[in-house]
C-alpha positions as CSV (number, residue, x, y, z in Angstrom):
1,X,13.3,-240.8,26.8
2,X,12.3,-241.0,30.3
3,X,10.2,-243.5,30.0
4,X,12.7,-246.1,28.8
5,X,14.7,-244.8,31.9
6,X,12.1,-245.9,34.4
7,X,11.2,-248.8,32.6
8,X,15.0,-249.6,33.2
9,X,14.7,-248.7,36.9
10,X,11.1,-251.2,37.2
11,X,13.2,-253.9,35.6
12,X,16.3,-253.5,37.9
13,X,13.8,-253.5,41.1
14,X,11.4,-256.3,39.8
15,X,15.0,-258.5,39.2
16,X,16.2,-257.6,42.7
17,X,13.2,-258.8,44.3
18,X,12.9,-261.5,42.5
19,X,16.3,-262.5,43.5
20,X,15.6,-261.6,46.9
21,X,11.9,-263.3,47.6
22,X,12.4,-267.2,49.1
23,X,11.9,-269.8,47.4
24,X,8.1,-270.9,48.9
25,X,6.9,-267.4,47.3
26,X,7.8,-269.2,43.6
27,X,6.0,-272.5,44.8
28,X,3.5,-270.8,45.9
29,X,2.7,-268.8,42.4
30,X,3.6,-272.4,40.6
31,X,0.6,-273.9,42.2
C-alpha cells in the first residue's frame, strides 16, 4: 500500500516539474 502512495507522490512531483521546467529543456531532450 505504500508503495502505490509514493508512486502517487513521484507522479505529482515529476508533473510539477514538468510543468515548471522552460520550454528549451523539452527542445533540448527532442533533439
Amino acid at each position: 500500500m505504500m508503495g502505490m502512495v509514493v508512486t502517487l507522490v513521484i507522479r505529482l512531483a515529476a508533473i510539477r516539474w514538468h510543468l515548471k521546467l522552460p520550454t528549451f529543456a523539452l527542445d533540448d531532450n527532442g533533439r
